[in-house]
C-alpha positions, 0 to 999 in steps of 0.5 A, spaced: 500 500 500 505 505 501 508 503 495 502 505 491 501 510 494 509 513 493 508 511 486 502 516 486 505 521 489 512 522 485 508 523 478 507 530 475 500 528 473 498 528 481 501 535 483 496 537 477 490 535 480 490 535 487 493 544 485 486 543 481 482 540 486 484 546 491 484 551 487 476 550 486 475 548 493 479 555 495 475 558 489 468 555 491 469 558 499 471 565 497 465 565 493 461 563 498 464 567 503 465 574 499 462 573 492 456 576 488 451 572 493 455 571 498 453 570 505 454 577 507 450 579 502 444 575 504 441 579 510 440 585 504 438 580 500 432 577 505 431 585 507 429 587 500 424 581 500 421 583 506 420 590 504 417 588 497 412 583 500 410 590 504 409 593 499 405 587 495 400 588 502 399 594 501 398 594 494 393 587 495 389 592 500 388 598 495 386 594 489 381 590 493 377 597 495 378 600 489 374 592 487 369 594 492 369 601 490 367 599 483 362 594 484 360 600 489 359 605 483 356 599 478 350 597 483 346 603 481 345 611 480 344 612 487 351 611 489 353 615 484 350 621 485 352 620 493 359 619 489 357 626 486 355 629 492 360 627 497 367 628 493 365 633 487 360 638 492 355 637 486 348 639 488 341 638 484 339 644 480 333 647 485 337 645 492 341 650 495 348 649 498 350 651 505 357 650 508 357 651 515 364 653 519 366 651 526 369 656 530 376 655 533 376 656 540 383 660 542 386 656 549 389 661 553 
């Protein structure tokens, strides 16, 4: 066995392929450690993951009221008009307007 072995190792051929198989060891590790999408990287990384899936819910919020909304508005002209009356201050012809303010009071 120690005469194989020593017949293995003073061949050119083995120096060549065990430098090879340590470059890519050592290759592989400092990529892993501080490559591209390195381990240092990953906590960015889940970061940006996290504020995204945010904003998704936010965004699944907003379009499931503008949904509700619509089906809202489609249902008839009454919920129209309170559209109309409500956010555009819109009024009937023969109906008067009135806007009543509220008094400030002043804290001494």
């Amino acid at each position: 066995m120690k005469k194989v072995y020593r017949q293995i190792t003073k061949q050119p051929i083995f120096f060549g392929i065990l430098f090879v198989f340590l470059t890519f060891i050592f290759h592989n590790l400092f990529q892993f450690w501080h490559g591209e999408y390195s381990q240092s990287d990953l906590q960015e990384i889940k970061k940006s993951i996290s504020s995204v899936e945010q904003e998704i819910k936010l965004i699944e919020k907003k379009n499931l009221e503008l949904t509700l909304e619509k089906e809202k508005l489609s249902s008839g002209k009454e919920a129209i008009e309170g559209v109309a009356r409500m956010e555009l201050g819109m009024i009937k012809p023969s109906e008067k307007f009135y806007v009543f303010k509220q008094e400030v009071e002043e804290s001494n």
